[in-house]
C-alpha positions as CSV (number, residue, x, y, z in Angstrom):
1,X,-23.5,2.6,46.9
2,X,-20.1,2.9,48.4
3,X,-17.5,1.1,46.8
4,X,-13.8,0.1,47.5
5,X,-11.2,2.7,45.6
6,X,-9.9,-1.0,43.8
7,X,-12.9,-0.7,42.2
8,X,-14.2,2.6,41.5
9,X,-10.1,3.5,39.6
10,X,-11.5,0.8,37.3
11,X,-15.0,1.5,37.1
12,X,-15.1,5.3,37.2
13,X,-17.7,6.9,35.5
14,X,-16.3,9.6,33.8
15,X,-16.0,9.5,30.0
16,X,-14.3,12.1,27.6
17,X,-16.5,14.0,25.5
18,X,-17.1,13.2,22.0
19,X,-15.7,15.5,19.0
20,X,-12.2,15.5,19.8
21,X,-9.9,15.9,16.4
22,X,-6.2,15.6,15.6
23,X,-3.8,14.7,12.7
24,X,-3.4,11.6,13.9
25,X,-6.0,8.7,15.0
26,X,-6.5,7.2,18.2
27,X,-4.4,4.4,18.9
28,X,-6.9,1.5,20.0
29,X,-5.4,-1.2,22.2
30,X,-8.0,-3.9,23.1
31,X,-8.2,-7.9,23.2
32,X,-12.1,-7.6,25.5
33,X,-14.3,-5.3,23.7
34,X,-17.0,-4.4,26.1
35,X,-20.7,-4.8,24.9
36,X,-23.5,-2.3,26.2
37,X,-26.0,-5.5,26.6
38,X,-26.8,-9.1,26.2
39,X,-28.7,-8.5,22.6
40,X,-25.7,-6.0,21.4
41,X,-23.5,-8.6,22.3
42,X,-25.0,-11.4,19.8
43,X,-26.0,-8.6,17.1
44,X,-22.4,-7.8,16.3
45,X,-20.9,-9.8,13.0
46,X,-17.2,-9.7,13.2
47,X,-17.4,-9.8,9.2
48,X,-17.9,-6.1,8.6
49,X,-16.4,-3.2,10.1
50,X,-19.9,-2.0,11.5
51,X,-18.9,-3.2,15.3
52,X,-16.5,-4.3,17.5
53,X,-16.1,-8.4,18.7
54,X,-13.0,-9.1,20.0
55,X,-9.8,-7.2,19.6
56,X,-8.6,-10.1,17.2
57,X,-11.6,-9.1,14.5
58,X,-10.2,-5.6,14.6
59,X,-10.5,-1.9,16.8
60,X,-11.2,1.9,15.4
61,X,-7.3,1.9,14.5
62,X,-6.8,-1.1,12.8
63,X,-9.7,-0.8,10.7
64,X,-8.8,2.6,9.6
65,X,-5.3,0.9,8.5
66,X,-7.4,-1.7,6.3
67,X,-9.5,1.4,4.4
68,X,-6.2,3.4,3.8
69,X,-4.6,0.4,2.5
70,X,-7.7,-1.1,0.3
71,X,-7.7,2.6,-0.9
72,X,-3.5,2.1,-1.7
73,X,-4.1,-0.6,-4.0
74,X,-7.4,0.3,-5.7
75,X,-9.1,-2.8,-3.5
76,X,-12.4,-3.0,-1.4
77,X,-11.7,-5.1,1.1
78,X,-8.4,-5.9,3.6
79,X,-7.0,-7.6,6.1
80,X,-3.9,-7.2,8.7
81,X,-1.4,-9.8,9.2
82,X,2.0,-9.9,11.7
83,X,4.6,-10.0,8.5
84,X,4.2,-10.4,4.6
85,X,5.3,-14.0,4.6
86,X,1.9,-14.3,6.9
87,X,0.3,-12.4,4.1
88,X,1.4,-15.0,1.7
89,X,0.8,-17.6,3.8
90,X,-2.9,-16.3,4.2
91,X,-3.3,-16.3,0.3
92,X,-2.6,-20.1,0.3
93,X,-4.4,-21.5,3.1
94,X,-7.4,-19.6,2.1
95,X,-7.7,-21.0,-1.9
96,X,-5.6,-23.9,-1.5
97,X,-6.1,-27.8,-0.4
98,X,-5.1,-31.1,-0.4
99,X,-4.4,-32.4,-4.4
100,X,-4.3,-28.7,-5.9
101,X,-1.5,-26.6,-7.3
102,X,-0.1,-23.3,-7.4
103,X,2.1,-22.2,-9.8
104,X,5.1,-19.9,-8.6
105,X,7.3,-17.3,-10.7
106,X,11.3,-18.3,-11.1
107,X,12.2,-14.6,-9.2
108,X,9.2,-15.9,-6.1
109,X,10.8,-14.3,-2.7
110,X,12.3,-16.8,-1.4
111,X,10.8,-17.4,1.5
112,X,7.2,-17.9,-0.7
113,X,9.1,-20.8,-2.1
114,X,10.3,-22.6,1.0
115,X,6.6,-22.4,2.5
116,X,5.4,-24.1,-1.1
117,X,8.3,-26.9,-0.8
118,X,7.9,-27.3,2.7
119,X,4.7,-26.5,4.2
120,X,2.1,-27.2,1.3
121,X,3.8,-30.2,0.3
122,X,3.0,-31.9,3.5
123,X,-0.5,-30.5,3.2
124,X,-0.7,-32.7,-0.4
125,X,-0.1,-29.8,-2.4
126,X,2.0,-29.1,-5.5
127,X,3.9,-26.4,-6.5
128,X,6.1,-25.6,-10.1
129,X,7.6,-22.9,-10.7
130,X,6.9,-20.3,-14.5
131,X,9.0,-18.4,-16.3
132,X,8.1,-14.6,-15.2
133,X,8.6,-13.0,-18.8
134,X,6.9,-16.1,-20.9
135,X,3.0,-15.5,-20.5
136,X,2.4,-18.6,-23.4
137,X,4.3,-21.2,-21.3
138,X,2.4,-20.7,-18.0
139,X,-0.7,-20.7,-20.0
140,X,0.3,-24.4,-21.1
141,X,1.5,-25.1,-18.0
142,X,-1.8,-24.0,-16.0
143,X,-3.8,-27.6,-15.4
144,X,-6.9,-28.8,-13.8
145,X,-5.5,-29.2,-10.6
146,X,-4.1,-25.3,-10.8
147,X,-5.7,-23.3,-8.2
148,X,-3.7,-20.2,-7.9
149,X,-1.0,-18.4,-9.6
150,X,1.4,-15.8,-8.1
151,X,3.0,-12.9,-9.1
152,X,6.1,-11.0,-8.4
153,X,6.7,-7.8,-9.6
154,X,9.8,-7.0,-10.2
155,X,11.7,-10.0,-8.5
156,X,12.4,-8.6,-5.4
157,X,16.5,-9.6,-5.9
158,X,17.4,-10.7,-9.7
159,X,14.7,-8.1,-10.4
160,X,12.9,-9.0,-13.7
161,X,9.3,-7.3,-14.8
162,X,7.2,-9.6,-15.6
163,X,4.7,-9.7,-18.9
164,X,1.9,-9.0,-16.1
165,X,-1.1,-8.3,-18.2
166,X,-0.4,-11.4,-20.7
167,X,0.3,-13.7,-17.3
168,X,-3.0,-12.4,-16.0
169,X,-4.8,-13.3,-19.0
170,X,-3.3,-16.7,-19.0
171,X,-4.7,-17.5,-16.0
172,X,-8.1,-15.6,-16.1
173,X,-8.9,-17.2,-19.7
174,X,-8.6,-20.9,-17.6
175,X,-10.7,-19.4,-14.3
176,X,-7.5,-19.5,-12.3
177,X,-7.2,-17.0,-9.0
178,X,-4.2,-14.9,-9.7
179,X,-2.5,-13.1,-6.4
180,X,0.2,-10.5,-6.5
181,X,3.3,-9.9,-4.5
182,X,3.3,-5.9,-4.5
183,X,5.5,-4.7,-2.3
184,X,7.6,-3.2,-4.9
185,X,5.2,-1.7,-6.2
186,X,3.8,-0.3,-3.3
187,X,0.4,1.0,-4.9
188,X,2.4,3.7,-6.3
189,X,4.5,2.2,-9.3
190,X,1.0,0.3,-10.1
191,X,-2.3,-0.9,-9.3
192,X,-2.1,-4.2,-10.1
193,X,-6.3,-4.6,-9.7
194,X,-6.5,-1.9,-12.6
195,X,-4.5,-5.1,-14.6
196,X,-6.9,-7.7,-13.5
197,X,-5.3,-9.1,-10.6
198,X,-7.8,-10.8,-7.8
199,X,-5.7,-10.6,-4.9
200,X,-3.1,-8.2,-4.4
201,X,-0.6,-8.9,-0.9
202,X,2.0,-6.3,0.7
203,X,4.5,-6.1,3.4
204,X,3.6,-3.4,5.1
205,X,7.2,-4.0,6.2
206,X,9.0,-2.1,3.3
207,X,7.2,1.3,1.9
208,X,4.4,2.0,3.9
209,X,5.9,1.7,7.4
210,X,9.6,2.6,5.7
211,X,11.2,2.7,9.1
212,X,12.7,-0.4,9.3
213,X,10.7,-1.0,12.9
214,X,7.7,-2.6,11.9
215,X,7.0,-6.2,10.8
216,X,3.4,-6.4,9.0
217,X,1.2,-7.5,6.0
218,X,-2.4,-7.0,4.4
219,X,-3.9,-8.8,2.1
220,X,-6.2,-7.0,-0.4
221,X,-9.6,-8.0,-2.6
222,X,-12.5,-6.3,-4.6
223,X,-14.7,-9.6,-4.9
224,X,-16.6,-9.8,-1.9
225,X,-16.8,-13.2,-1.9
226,X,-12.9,-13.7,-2.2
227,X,-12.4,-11.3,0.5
228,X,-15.2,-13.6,2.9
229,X,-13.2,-16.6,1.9
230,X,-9.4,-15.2,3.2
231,X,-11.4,-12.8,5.9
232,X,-12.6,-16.5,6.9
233,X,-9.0,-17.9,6.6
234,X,-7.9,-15.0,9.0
235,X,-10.2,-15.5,11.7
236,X,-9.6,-19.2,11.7
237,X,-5.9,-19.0,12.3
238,X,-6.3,-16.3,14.9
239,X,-3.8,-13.8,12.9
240,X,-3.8,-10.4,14.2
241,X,-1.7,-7.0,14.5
242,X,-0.5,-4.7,17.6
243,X,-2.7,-1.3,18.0
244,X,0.7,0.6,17.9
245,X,2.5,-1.5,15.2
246,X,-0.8,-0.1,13.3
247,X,-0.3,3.6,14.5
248,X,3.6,3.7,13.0
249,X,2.2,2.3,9.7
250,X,-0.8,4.7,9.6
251,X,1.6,7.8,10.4
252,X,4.0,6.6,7.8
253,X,1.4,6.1,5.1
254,X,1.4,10.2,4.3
255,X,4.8,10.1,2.9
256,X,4.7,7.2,1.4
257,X,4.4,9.1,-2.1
258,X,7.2,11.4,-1.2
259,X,9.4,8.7,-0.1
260,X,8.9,5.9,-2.5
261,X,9.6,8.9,-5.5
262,X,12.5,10.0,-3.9
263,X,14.1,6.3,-3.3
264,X,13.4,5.8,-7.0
265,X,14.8,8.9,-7.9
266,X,18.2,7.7,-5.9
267,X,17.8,4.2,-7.3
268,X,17.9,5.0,-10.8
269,X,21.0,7.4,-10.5
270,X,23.1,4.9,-8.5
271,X,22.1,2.1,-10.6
272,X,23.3,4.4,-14.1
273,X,26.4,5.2,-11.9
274,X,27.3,2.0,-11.8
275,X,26.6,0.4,-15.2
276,X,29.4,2.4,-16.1
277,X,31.8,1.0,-13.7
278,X,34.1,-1.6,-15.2
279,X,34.0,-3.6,-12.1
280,X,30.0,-4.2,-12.9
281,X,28.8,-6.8,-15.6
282,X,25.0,-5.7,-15.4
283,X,22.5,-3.8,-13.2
284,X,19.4,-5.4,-12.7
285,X,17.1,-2.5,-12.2
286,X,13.5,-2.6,-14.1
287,X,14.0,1.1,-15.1
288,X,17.2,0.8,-17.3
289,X,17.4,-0.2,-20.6
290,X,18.3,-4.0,-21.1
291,X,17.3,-5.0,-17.9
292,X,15.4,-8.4,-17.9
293,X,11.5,-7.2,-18.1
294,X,12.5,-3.8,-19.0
295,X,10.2,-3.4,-21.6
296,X,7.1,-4.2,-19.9
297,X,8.1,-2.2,-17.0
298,X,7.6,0.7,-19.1
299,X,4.4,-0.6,-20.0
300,X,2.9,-1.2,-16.6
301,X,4.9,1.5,-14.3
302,X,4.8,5.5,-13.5
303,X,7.7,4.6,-11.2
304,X,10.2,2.4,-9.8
305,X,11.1,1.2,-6.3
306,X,14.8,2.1,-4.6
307,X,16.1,-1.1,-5.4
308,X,18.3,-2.9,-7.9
309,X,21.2,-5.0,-8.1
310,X,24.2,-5.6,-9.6
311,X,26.0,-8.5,-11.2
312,X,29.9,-7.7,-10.5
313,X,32.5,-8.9,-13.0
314,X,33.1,-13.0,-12.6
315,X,37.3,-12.1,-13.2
316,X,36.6,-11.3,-8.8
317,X,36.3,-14.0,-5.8
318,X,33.9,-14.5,-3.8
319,X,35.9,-13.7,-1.1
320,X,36.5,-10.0,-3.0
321,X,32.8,-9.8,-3.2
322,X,32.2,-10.2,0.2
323,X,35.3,-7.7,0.9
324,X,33.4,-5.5,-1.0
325,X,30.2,-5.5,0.7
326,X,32.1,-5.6,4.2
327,X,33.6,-2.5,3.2
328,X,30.6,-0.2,2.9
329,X,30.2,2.3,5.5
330,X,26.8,4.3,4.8
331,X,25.2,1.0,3.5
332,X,24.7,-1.4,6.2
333,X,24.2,-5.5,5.7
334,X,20.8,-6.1,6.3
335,X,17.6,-8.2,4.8
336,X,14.3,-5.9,4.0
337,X,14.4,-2.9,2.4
338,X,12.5,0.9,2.2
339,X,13.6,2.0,5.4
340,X,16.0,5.0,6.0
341,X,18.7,3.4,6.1
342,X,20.6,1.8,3.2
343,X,21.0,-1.9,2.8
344,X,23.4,-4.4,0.6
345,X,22.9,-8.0,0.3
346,X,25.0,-10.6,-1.4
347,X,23.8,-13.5,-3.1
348,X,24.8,-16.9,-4.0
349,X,24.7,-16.9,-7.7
350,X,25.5,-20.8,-8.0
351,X,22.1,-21.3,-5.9
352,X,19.6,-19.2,-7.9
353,X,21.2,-20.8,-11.3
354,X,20.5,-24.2,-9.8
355,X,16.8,-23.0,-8.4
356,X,16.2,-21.9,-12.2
357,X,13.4,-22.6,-14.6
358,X,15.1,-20.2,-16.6
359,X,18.4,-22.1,-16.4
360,X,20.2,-18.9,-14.7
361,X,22.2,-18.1,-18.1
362,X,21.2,-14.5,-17.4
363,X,22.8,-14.6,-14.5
364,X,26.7,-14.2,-14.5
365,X,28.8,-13.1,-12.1
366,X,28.3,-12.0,-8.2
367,X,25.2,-10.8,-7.4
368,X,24.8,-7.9,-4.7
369,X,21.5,-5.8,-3.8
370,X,21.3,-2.7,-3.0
371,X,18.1,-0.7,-1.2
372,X,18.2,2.6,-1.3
373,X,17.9,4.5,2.0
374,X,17.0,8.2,2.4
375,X,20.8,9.2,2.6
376,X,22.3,11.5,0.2
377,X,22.9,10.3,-3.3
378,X,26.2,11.3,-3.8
379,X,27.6,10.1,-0.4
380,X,26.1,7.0,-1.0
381,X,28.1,7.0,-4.6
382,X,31.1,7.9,-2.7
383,X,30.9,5.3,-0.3
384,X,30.2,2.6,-2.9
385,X,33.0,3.9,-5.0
386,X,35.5,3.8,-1.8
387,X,34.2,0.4,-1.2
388,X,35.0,-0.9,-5.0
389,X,38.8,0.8,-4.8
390,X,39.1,-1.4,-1.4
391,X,38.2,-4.4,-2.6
392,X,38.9,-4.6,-6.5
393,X,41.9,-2.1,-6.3
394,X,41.5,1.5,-8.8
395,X,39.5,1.6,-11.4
396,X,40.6,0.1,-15.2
């Protein structure tokens, strides 16, 4: 049958041949998944990765991110999500409804806690917040209306390890769901389902894209019938990635390892640099000795991310802090972190002491993050060093 040449250049017959191989997958990009016939069509479950539904419920590259990430965090199950906030997000639609709780750390990314304050709050749910390093006060504060408990390890800006196998008891030994924020953990510091933990959550964002170009999140499971319940969640609210946001993540995720050591390796000998500088009261960094959590970081972790910060002396302004920060020339101002580039944050101080359950006494002075790039370690040291000089004058 002779047909126009509009339709045969869509509807050419020729297909590659099978068997072709290369370092790097395919990059599936698909919303209409075509279906050899009517029966094929209604056999498909979009539950499983055994077929293809709808681009939404997942392609040949967007699965394959799921099973390298499952296989990151010791998990069975995964799913993909546009940022980690949506990750989170996912976590409490999923277990959470109207009249229950969840219980929050003090150090809870910040954005976790608005979405509990805000968003749940008009759905008619509760939120308090748990003192990270005291596992016997959030068992007695775990009720019957507790649903879920999160973690956060380390807090990703005052940075305190948490007691994480004495909180995971807690809430075990009262049938709560626990669900861990790991993205500074990255699957390579710990596992946290080798502690007990029944959902573990990333942003793909940080480590395992580490560009600084991708905005993504999974959320991971072993039980099969938690993983049907958010897999459920995730279909519901239509939440899906891009076939070539999954591509940069899937290249990246072979030097993960490689980076995430050698950002620790930079971390740890800015953050002893500094503890020595008189301009710095403390450095929060899980790895050094008499940092909050410190001791169970040794406990728990084989490693530590590229990020710490540091409380600077209270005898400086804020203005001077911010001098200080504006100063930098190899760090640049920016939120995220685990990229290639390095990054400094202030933070209000005043605000996180008020936001306390701890009451914020451990917290005196101006607080600054830093996340370590994949610059040099001694030209960041130099630049940081310039950058105190400017704003604090020479060294005392």
């Amino acid at each position: 049958m002779s047909r126009d040449l509009s339709t045969e250049l869509i509807h050419h017959p020729y297909r590659p041949p099978a068997g072709f191989e290369a370092p790097q997958l395919a990059i599936h990009k698909a919303s209409t998944v075509i279906f050899a016939d009517v029966a094929s069509m209604r056999a498909r479950d979009w539950r499983n990765k055994l077929g293809y539904t709808y681009g939404l419920h997942g392609t040949p590259t967007t699965f394959a991110l799921e099973e390298r990430v499952a296989a990151l965090e010791g998990g069975r199950q995964c799913v993909l999500v546009p940022s980690g906030l949506a990750a989170i997000a996912l976590v409490d639609q999923a277990l959470l409804a109207q009249g229950g709780e969840v219980l929050l750390p003090d150090n809870v990314y910040g954005p976790s806690r608005e979405l509990a304050r805000s968003e749940l709050t008009r759905w008619g749910i509760t939120h308090r917040l748990y003192d990270p390093l005291d596992a016997t006060a959030l068992a007695a504060m775990i009720g019957p209306r507790t649903r879920l408990v999160w973690l956060e390890a380390a807090g990703s800006v005052t940075m305190e390890f948490p007691d994480l196998p004495g909180l995971v008891e807690a809430a075990r030994s009262r049938g709560v769901t626990t669900a861990l924020d790991n993205t500074w953990g990255a699957g390579i510091a710990f596992r946290g389902f080798d502690l007990g933990i029944d959902i573990v959550m990333q942003a793909l964002t940080k480590y395992p894209s580490g560009g600084g170009d991708v905005l993504m999140g999974s959320v991971t499971t072993r039980d099969a019938a938690l993983h049907e319940r958010i897999k459920l969640t995730h279909m519901h609210l239509g939440l899906g990635v891009a076939g070539n946001d999954a591509e940069l993540v899937l290249r990246s995720l072979a030097t993960l390892p490689l980076r995430y050591h050698a950002q620790d390796a930079a971390g740890r000998a800015l953050a002893a640099w500094l503890a020595a500088r008189p301009e710095v009261r403390q450095v929060l960094h899980p790895a050094l000795e008499g940092s909050p959590g410190h001791a169970h970081w040794r406990a728990t972790c084989s490693a530590a991310a590229g990020l710490f910060s540091v409380l600077l002396d209270e005898r400086y302004t804020a203005a001077q802090v911010d001098a200080f920060v504006d100063a930098l020339q190899l760090f640049r101002i920016g939120y995220s972190w685990a990229g290639p580039v390095s990054l400094v944050v202030p933070y209000d101080v005043a605000a996180m002491r008020a936001g306390s359950v701890r009451g914020g006494a451990h917290l005196r002075g101006h607080l600054v993050r830093f996340s370590l790039g994949l610059e040099a370690v001694a030209d960041l040291q130099a630049d940081i060093e310039q950058a105190l000089v400017a704003a604090f004058g020479a060294a005392v």
